[in-house]
MINU-409424 format. One record per atom (N, C-alpha, C, O): residue in one letter; x, z, y. Coordinates in steps of 0.02 Angstrom, whole numbers, plus 50000, padded with zeros to 5 digits. Layout:
AXZY...
// end
This chain:
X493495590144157X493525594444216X493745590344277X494125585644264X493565591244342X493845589144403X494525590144400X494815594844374X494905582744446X495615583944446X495915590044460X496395592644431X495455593144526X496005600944549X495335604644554X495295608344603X494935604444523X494595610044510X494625616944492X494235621144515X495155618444447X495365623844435X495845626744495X495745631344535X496355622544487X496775624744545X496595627744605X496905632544628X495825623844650X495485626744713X495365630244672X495935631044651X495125632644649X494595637844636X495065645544619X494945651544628X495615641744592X496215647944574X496285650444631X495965655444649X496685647444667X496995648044713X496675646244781X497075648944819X496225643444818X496025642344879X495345644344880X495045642144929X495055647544846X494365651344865X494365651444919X494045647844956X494955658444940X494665663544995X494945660645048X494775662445104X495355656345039X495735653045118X495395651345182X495405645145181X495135653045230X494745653645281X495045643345296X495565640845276X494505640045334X494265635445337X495135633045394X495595628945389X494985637845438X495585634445502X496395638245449X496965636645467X496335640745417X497085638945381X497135634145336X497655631645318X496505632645313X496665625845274X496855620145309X497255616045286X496545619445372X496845614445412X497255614645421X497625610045403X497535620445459X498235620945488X498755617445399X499185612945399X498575620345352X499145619045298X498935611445294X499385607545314X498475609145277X498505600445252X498725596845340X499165592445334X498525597845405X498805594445446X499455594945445X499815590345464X499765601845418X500635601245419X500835597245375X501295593545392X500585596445310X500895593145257X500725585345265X501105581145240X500235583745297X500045577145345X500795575145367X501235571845339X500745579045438X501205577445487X502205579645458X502585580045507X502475580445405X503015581845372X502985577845345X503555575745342X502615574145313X502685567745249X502745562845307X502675557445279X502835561245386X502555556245404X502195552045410X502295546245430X501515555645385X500955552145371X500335550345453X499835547145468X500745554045476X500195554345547X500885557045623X501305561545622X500775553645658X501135553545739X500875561445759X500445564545728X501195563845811X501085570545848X500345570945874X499955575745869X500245564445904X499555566845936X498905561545897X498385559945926X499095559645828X498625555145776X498405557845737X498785561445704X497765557645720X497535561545643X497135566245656X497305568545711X496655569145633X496025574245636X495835575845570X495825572245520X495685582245577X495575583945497X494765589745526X494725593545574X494255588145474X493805595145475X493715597745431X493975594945382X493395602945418X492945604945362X492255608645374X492245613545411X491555605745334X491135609945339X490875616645302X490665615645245X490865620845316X490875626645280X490065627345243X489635623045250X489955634445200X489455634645189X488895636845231X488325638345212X489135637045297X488445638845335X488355633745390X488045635045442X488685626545375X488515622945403X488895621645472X488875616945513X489195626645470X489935627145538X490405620145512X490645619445455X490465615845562X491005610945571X491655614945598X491715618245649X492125613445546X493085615845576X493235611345574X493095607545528X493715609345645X494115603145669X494605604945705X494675609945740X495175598045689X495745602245723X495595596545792X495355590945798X496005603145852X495715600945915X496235593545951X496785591645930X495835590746008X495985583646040X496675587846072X496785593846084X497145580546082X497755581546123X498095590846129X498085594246181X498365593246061X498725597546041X499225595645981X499045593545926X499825596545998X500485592645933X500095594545876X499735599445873X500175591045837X499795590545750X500485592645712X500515592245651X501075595045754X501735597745721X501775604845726X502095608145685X501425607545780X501255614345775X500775618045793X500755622845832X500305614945756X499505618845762X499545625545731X499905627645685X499125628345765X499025636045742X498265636745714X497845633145740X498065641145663X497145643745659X497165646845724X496585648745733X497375647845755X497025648945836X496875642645896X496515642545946X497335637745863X497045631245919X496365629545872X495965626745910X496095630145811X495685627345755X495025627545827X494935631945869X494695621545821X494015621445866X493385622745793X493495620945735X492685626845818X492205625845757X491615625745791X491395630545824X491305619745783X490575618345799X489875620045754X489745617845698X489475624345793X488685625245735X488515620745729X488775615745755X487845620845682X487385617745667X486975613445731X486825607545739X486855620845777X486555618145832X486885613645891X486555611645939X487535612445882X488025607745907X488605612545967X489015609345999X488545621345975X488815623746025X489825622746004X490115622645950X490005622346053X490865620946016X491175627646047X491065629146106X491595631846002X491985638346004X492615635746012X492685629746002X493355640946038X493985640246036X493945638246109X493525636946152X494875638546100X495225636746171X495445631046200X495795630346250X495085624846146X495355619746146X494495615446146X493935618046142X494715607546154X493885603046125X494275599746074X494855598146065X493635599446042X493785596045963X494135590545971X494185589046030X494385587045935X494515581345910X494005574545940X493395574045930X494425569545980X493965564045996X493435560645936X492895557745939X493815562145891X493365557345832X492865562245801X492605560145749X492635569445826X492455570545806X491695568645784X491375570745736X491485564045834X490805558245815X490785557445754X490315559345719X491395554145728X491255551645630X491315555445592X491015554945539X491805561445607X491565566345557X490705568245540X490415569045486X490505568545595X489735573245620X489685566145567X489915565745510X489455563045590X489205556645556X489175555345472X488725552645439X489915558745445X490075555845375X489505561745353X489035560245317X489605567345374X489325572945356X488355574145343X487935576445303X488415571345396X487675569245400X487245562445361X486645561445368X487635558945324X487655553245285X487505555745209X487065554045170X488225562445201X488345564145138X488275570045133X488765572745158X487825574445110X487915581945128X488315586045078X488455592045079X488465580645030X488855583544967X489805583244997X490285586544977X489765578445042X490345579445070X490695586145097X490245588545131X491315591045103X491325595345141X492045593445171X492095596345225X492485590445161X493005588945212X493175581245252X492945575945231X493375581545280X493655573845308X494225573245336X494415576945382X494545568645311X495445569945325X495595561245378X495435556545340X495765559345427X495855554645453X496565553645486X496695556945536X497075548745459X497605550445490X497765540345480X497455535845453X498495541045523X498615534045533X499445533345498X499915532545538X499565533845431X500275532445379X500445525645395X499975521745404X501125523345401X501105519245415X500745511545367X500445506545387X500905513345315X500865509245262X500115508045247X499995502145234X499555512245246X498725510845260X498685508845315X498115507345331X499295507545377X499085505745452X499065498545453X498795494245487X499625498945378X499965489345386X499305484645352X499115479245377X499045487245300X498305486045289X497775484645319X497435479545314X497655492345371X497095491145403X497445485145468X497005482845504X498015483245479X498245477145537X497995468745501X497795463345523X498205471945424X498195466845387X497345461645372X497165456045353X497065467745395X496275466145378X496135467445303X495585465245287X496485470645249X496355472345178X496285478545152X496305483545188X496205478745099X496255487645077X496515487745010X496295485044960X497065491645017X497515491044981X497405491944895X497145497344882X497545487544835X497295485744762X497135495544751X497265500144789X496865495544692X496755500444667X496885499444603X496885504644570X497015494044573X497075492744501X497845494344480X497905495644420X498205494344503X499045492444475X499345502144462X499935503944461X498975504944457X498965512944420X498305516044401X497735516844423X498765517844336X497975521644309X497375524144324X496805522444306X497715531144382X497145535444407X497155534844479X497065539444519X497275527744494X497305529044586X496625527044599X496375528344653X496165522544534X495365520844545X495025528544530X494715531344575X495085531144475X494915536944471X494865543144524X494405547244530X495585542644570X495315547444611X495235546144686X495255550844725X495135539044711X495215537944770X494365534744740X493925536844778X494095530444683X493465527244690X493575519944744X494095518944777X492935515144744X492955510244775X493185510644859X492905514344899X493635507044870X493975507944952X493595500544998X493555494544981X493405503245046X493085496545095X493205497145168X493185502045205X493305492345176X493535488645235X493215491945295X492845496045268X493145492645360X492515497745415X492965492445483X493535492645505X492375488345498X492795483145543X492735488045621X492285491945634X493185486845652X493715489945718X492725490145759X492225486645761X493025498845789X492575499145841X492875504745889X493185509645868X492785503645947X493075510545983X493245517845962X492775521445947X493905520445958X493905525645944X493495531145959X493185529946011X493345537045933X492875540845962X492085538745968X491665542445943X491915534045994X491275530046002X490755530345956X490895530945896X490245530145972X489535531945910X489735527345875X489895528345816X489765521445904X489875515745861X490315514545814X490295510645767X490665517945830X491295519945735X490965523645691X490775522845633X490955528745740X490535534845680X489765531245651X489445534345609X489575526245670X489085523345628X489235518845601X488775517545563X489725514345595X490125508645556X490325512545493X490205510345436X490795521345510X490875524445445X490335526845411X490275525545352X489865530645445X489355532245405X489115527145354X489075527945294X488955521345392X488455517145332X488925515145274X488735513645217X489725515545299X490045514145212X490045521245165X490205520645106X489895526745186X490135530845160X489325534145126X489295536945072X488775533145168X488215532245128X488125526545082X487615526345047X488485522845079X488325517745002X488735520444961X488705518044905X489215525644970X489225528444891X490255529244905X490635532844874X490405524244963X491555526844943X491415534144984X490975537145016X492135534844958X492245543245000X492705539645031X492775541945087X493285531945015X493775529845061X493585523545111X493185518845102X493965524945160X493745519345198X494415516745246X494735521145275X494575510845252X495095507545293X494755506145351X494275502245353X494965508845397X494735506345485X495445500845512X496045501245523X494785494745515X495285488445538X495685491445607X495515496745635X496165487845626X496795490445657X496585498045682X496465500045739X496575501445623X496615510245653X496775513145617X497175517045644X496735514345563X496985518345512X496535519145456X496325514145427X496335525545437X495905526745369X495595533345361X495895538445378X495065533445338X494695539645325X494495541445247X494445537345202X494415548145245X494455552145177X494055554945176X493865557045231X493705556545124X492995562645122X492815564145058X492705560645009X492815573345072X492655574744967X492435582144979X492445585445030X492265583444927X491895589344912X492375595944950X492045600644973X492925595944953X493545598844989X493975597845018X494065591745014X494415600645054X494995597345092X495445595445036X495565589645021X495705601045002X496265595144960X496155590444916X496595586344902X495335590444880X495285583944842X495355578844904X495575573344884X495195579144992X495145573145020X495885572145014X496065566544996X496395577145027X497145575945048X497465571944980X498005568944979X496985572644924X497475570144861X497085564244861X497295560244820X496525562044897X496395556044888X496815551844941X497025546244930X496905554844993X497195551245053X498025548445027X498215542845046X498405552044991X498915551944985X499045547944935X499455543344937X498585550244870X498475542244831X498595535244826X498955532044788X497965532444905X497965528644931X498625526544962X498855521144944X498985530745010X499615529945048X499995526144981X500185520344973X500005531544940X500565530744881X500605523144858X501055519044863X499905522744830X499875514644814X500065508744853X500345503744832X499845510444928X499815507444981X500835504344979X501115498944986X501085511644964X501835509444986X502195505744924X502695502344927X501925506944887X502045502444812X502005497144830X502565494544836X501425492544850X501165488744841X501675483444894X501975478144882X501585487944960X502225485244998X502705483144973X502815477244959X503025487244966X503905486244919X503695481844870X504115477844850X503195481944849X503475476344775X503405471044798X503495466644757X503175467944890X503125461644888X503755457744884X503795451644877X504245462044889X504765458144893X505085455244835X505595451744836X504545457844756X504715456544711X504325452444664X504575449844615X503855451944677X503205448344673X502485450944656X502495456944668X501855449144634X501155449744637X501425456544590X501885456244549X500975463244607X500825469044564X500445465144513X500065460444527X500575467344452X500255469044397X499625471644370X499675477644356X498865468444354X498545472844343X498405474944300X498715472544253X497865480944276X497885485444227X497425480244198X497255474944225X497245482344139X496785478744099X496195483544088X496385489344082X495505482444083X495195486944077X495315492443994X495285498543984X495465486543948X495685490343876X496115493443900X496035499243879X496705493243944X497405499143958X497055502743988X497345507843969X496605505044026X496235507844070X495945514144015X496035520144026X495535511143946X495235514943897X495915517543860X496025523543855X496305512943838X496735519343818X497065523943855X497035529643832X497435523043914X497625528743963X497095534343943X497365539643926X496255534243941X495945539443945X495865543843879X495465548443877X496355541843810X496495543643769X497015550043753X497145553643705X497205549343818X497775555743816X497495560943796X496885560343793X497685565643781X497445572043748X497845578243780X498435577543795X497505584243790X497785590643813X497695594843768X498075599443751X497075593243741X496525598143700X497085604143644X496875604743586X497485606643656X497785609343609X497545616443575X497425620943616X497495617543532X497295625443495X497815630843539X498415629743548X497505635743559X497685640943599X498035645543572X497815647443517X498815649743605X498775655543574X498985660543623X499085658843682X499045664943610X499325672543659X499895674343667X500105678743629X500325671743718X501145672343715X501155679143732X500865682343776X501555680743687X502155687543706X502405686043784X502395680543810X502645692343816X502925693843875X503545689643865X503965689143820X503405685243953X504005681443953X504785686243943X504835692343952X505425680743919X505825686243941X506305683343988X506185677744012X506885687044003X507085685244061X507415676644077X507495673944132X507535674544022X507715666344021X507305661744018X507395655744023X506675665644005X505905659744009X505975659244089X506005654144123X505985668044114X505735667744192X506225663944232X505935662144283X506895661644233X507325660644245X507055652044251X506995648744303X506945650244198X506745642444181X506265638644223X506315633044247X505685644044225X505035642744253X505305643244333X505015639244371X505795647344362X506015647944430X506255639544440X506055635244479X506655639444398X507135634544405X506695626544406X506855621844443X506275626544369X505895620444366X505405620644415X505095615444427X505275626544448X504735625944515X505175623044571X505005618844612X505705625744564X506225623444632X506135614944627X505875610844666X506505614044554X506395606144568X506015603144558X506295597744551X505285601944546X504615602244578X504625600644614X504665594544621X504595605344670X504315604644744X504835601944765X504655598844814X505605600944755X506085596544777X505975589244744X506245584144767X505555589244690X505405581644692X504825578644709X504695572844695X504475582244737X503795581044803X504045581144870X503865577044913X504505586444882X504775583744938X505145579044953X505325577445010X505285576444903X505925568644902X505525561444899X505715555744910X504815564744877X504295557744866X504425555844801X504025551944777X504975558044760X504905557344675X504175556244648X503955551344618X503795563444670X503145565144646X502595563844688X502825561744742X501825563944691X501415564044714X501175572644716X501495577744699X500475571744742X500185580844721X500075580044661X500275584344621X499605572244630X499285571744555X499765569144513X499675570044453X500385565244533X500735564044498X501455565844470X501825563944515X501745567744432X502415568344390X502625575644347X502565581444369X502815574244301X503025578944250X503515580744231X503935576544216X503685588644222X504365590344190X503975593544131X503385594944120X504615594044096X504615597644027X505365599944009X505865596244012X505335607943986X506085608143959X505845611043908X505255612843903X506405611843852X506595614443798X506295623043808X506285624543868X506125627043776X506315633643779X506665636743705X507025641843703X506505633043653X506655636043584X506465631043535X506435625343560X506335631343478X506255627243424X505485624543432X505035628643437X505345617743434X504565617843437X504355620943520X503755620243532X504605622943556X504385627543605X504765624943655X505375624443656X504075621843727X504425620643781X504085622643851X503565625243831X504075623043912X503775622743975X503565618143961X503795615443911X503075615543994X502595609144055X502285610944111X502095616644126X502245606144142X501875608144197X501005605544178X500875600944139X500475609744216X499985610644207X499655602944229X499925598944267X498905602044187X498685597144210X498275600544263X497935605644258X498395596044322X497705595444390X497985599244457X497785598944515X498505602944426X498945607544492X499335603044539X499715598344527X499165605144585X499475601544644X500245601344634X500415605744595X500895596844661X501555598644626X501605603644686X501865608944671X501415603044752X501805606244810X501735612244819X502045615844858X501235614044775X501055620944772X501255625044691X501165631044681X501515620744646X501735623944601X501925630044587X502235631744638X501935636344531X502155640444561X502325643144482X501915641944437X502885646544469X503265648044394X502575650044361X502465646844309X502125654244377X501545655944330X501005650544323X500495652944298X500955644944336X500575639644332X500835635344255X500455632544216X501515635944251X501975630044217X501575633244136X501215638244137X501705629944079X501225630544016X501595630343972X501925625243964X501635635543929X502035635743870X501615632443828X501005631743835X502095629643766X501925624943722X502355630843639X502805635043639X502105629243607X502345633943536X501925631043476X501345632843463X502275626443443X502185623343385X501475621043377X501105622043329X501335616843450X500585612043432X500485616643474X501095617043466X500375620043505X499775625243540X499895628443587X500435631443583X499455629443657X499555628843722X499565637243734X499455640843685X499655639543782X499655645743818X499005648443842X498915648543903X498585650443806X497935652343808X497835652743910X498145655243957X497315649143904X497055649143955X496905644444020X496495644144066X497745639743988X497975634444030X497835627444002X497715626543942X497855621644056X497975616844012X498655611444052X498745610244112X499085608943985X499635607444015X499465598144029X498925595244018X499825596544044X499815587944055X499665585944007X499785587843949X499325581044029X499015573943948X499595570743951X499455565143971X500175571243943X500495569843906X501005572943852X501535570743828X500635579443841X500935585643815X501145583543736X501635586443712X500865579743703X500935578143634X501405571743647X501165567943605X501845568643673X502255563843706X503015570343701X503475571543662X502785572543756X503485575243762X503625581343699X504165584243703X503165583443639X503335587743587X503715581643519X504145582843477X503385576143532X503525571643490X504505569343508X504955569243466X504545568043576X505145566243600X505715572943605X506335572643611X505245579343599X505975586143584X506045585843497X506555587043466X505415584143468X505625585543392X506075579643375X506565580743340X505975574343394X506375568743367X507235567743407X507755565143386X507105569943450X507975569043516X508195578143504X508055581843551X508435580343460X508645587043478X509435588343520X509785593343512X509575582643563X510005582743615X509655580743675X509935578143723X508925582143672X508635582143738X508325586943748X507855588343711X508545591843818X508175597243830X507735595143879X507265599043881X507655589543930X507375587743990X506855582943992X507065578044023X506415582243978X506035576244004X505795574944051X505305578744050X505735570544121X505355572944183X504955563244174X505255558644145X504235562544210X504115557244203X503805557944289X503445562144316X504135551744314X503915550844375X503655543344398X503515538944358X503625542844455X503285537044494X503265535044556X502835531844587X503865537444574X504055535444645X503945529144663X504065524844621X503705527044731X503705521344744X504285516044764X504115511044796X504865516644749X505475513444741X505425509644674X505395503544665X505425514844627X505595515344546X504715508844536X504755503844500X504235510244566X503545510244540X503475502744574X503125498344549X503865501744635X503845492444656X504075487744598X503865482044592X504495490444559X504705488044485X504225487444440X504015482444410X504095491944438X503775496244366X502985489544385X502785485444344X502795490344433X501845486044443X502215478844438X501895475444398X502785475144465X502945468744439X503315467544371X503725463044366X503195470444335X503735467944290X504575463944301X504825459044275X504755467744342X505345465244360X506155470144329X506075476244329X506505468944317X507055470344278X507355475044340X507625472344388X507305482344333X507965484544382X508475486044348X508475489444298X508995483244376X509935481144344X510225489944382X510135491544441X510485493144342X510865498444382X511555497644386X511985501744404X511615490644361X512405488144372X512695486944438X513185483244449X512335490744486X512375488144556X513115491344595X513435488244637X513285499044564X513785504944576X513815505844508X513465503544463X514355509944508X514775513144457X514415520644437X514475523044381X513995524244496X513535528944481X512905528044438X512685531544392X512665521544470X512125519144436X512105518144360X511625520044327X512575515744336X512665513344290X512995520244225X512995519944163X513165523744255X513285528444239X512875533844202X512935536644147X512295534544269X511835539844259X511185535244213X510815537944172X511165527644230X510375527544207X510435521944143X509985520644103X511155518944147X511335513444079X510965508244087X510785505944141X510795505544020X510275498144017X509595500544022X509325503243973X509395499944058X508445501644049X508095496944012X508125490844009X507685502043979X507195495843921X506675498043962X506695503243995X506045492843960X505465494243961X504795493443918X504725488443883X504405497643920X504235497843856X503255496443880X503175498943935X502805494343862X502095493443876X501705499643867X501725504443829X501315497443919X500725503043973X500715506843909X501065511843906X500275504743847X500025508843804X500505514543754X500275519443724X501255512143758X501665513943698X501605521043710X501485523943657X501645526743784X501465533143788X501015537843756X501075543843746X500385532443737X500015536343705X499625533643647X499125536043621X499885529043635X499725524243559X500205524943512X499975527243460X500885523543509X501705526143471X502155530543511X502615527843541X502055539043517X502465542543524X503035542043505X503505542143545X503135540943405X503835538943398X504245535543412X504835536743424X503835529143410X504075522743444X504495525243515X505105524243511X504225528543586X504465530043630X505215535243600X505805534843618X504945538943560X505675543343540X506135539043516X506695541243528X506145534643492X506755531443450X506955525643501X507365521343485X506705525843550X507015520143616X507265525043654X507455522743707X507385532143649X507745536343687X508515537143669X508565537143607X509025537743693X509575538343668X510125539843735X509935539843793X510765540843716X511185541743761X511505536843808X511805537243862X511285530943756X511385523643812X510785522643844X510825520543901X510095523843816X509485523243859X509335529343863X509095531743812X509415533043913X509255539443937X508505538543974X508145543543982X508315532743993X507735531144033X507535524744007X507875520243982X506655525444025X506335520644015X505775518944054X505465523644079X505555511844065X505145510744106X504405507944081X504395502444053X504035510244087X503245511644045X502915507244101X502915509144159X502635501244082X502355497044123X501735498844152X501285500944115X501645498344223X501115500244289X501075508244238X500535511144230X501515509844217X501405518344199X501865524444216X501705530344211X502635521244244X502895527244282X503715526244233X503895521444200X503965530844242X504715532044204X504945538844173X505005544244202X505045537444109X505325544144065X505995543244075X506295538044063X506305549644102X506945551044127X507035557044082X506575560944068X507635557544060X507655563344012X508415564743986X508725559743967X508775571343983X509465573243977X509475576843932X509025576243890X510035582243923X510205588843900X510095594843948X510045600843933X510075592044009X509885598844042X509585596144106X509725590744131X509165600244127X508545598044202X509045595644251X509045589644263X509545600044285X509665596744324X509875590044306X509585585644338X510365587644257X510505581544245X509975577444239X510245572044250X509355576244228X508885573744218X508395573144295X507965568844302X508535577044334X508365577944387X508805571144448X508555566944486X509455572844431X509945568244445X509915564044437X509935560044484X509855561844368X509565553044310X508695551044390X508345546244403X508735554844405X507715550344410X508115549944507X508125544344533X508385555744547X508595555544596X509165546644605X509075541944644X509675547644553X509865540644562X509595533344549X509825528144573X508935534344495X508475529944487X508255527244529X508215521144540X508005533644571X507725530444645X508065527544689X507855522444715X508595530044704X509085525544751X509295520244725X509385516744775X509395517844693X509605512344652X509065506744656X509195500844668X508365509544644X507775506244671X507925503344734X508045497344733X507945506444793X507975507644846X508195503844855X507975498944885X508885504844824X509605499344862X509555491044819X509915486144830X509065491544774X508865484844743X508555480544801X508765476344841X507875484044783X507395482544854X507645477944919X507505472144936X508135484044955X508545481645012X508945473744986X508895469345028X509265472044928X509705468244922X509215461344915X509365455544929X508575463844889X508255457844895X507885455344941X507545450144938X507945459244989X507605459545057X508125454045099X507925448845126X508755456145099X509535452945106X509325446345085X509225442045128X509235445145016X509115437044986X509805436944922X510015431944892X510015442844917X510535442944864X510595447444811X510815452544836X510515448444743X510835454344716X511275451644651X511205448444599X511905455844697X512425455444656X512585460444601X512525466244623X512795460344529X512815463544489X513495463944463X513825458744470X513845470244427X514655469244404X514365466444375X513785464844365X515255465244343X515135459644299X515245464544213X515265470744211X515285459944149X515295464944108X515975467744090X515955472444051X516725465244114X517045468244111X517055474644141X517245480044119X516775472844202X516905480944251X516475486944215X516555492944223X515855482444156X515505488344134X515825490944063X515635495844031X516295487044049X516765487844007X517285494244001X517425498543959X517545492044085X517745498344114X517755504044089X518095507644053X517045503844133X516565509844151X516575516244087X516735522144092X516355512444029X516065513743978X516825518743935X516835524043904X517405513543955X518025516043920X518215524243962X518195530043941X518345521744016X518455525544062X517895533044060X518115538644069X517225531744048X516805537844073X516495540443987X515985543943983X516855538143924X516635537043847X515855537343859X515595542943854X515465532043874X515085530243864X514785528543801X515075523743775X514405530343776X514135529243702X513895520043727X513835517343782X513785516943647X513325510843657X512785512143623X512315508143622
// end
């Protein structure tokens, strides 16, 4: 199935064309992905109507009433004129007719690229080739100008939907607005990885064999018909949407990327769904699991047989969340050791980190369970992300929140030219002082 195929189709059928803009230009311009007066977004509808959001109006508080929409026959409606660039849209559109959105904005981190003259790897995560496809270069031409909009066209008729505009930014194009927004963000995502890890050295690439097994994951589970939630399922499912969208809003998560899972009963846990956007998550999306077998109708994450393997074997773990922040993930693509011996928190919440190879997630489940423990509460799955996991969500939530800072404050120290680590008495300490298991 398409990554968010289900999801549009659940949920964004009926959404009229200028509220879709208005929602992806906000979530644009909140991530800091695009300046007040940078970035253009359209969509073409099924009757051939172009929606664009309009030239010189804040991109912080657009309304579907500033939304500009041009016919077929080229007349332009609204209170506003389109978008300067609207040339390359017309252009991509007319190139690709299978195309229906185009998302163009200037993040900083695709900006440092397109300054750089490159386009940022695609190899050093699984599915960032999968859903972004081949990315190419579109050398600098006047903004607005035919002459861009025909520099993009001819890359986007040989077959990318992405494209890096030398010192300008980057363009997106897909069958919909949010497959373009989850490709755009993708890109960003990698983009800021890739950054941060220079300070640690060359990313890591995938191998095409890690490539074939990643696509081994499995969802496929035998279906059954849950009984009416009761009030501590609903309670759970509240509780794990909150922190969700609090770990998309923190940049923990991507839209396509990161996973929770809790406990609900014996054999029986939540997940979150495969292909659902996280920011839109919502308690009736999340997927019960009951002894091998999914919640008729849904399908939960490919990594659903991972985290049943890691509740049957850890029955002092109710939490699993697996993420990929780009702090945690500048590590994770170099093979580089992050020390949480840095604070007394650190060391606390996340212990000795092991790391364990790309494949062990979905080649030795057990293997991953029996490297789980109370001294390794976390683990780091090479160019594959981090299993963070407690007795209870929020603590586990906490474990991946200090992960990241700890990243962070690594990063910075090597940026400095120094990182200093206690020493092992102080973790000696630590351990007496806070009964730290070994």
């Amino acid at each position: 199935m398409d990554l968010n195929a289900k999801y549009n189709d659940s949920k964004f059928r009926y959404l009229h064309p200028k509220d879709q803009l208005v929602m992806i230009m906000q979530r644009v311009y909140e991530y800091e992905m695009t300046t007040t007066s940078g970035g253009n977004i359209s969509v073409k509808d099924e009757d051939g109507v172009i929606w664009i959001t309009p030239g010189g109006i804040d991109k912080g508080s657009l309304t579907r009433e500033d939304m500009v929409w041009i016919t077929p026959d080229g007349e332009i409606h609204g209170k506003h004129e389109p978008s300067s660039e609207y040339p390359f849209h017309h252009a991509i559109y007319e190139a690709r007719p299978d195309l229906k959105a185009v998302l163009h904005a200037h993040p900083p981190a695709l900006v440092a690229f397109s300054a750089a003259g490159i386009c940022p790897r695609t190899d050093i995560l699984p599915n960032t080739r999968t859903i972004c496809g081949e990315v190419e270069f579109v050398p600098y031409a006047l903004p607005g100008s035919e002459d861009l909009g025909r520099k993009i066209a001819k890359a986007f008729a040989g077959g990318t939907n992405m494209v890096i505009l030398e010192n300008h930014g980057t363009v997106t194009a897909a069958e919909d607005l949010f497959q373009a927004f989850m490709q755009f963000e993708t890109l960003d995502f990698t983009a800021r990885i890739q950054i941060k890890a220079k300070a640690l050295g060359n990313p890591r690439k995938i191998t095409d064999g890690e490539r074939q097994t990643a696509r081994r994951k499995s969802n496929e589970l035998p279906e059954f018909i849950p009984s009416p939630p009761g009030s501590y399922e609903k309670d759970l499912r509240q509780e794990m949407c909150r922190f969700i969208h609090r770990s998309y809003d923190q940049r923990l998560f991507t839209s396509t990327e990161g996973t929770f899972a809790v406990r609900l009963g014996e054999d029986e846990f939540l997940i979150t769904p495969y292909g659902y956007d996280r920011k839109y998550m919502e308690p009736r999306d999340l997927v019960r699991i009951k002894e091998g077998r999914r919640e008729a109708g849904k399908l939960p994450s490919r990594s659903v047989l991972l985290h049943r393997v890691i509740f049957q074997q850890r029955p002092e773990i109710n939490a699993i969340l697996i993420a990929h922040s780009a702090n945690l993930m500048a590590f994770n693509v170099t093979e580089t050791l992050l020390d949480s011996r840095i604070i007394p928190e650190a060391y606390i919440l996340m212990r000795d980190l092991q790391t364990l190879p790309f494949e062990a997630p979905v080649t030795d489940h057990m293997m991953v369970a029996e490297k789980l423990s109370e001294a390794n509460p976390l683990l780091m799955i090479q160019n594959n992300g981090f299993i963070v996991t407690a007795d209870s969500l929020l603590k586990a939530f906490d474990r991946l929140e200090v992960a990241d800072y700890t990243a962070q404050a690594v990063l910075g120290a090597y940026q400095l030219g120094k990182v200093r680590v206690m020493e092992e008495e102080l973790i000696d300490d630590l351990k007496r002082a806070f009964k730290l298991k070994d």
